[in-house]
Residue frames relative to the residue before (quaternion, step in Angstrom):
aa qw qx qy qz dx dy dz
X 1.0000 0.0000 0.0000 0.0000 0.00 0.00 0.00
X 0.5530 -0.6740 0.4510 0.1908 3.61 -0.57 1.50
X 0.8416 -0.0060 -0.1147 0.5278 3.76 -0.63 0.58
X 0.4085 0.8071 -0.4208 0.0682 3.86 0.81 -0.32
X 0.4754 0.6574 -0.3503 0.4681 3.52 2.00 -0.71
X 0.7622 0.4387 -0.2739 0.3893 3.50 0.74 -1.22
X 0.6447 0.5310 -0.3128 0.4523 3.46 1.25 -0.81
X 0.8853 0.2509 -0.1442 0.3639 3.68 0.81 -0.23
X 0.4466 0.7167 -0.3891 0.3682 3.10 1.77 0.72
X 0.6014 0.3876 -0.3807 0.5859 3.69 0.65 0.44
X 0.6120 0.3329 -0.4625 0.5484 4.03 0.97 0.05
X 0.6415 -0.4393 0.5325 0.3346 3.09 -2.41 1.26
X 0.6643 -0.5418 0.3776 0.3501 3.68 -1.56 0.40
X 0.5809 0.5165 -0.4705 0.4177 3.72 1.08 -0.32
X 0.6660 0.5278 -0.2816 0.4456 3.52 0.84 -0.89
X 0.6387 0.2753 -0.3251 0.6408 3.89 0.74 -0.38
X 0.4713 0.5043 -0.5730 0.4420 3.91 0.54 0.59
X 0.6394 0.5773 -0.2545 0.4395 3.30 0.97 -1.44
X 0.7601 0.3759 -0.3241 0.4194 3.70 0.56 -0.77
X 0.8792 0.2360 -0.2501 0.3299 2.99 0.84 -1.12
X 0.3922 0.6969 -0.5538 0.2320 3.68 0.90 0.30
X 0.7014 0.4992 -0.3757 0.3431 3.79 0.45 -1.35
X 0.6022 0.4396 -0.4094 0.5259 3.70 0.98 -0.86
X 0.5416 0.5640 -0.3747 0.4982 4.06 0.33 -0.46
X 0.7494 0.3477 -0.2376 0.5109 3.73 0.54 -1.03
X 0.5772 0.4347 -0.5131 0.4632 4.03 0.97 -0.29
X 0.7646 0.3630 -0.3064 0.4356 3.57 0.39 -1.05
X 0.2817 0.6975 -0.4234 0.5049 3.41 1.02 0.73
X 0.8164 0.3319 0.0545 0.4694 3.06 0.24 -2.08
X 0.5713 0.4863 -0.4470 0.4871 3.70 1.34 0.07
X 0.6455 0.5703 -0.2705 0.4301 3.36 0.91 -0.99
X 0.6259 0.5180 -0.2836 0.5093 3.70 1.06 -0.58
X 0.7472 0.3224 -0.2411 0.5288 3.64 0.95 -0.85
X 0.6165 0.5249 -0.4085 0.4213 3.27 1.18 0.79
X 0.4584 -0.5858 0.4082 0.5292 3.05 1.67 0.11
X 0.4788 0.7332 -0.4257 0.2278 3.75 0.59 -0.01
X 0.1890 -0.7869 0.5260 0.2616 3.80 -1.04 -0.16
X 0.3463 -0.6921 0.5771 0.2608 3.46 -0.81 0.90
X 0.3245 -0.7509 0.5522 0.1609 3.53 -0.73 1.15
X 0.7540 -0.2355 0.1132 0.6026 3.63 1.06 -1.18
X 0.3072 -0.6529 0.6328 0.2809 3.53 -1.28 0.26
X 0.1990 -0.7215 0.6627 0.0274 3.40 -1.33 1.33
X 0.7892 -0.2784 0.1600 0.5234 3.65 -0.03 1.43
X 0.8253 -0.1950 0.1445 0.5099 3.88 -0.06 -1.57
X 0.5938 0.3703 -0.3938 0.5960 3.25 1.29 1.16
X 0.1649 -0.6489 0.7198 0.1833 3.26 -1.41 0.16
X 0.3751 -0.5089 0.7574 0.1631 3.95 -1.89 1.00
X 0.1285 0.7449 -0.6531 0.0448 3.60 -1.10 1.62
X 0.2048 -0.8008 0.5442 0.1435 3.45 -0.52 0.25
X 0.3695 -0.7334 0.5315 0.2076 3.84 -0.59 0.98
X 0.2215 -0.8354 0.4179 0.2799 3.82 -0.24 0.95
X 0.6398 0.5804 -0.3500 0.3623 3.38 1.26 -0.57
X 0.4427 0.5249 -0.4002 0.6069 3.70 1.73 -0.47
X 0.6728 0.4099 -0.3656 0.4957 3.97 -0.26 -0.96
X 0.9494 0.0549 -0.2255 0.2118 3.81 -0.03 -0.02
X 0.4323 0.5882 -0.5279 0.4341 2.62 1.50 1.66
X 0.4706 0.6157 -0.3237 0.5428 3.02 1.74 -0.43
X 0.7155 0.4036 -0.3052 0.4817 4.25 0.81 -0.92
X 0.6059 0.4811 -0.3428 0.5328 3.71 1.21 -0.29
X 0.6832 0.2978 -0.4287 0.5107 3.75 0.97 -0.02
X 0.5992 0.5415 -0.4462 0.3855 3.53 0.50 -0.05
């Protein structure tokens, strides 16, 4: 999430929970209605991985 260090470095950690979880839970919820899989969530990002891309890409390899 683009600028999110700067926006939440003078709030306590419950309060930059507060901002940044719901935006964490849409791009969550995009990845899911892509058929995607969230692998992990890194604070204000999440590592997803598109399964239908990964095994056309392992069936050409």
């Amino acid at each position: 999430m683009a600028g999110s260090t700067a926006l939440i470095q003078d709030l306590d950690p419950e309060e930059a929970r507060s901002l940044i979880d719901p935006v964490v839970a849409l791009m969550m919820e995009a990845v899911h209605h892509y058929e995607g899989y969230v692998a992990k969530s890194l604070g204000d990002g999440i590592l997803a991985v598109d399964w239908r891309q990964a095994r056309e890409l392992l069936d050409e390899w």
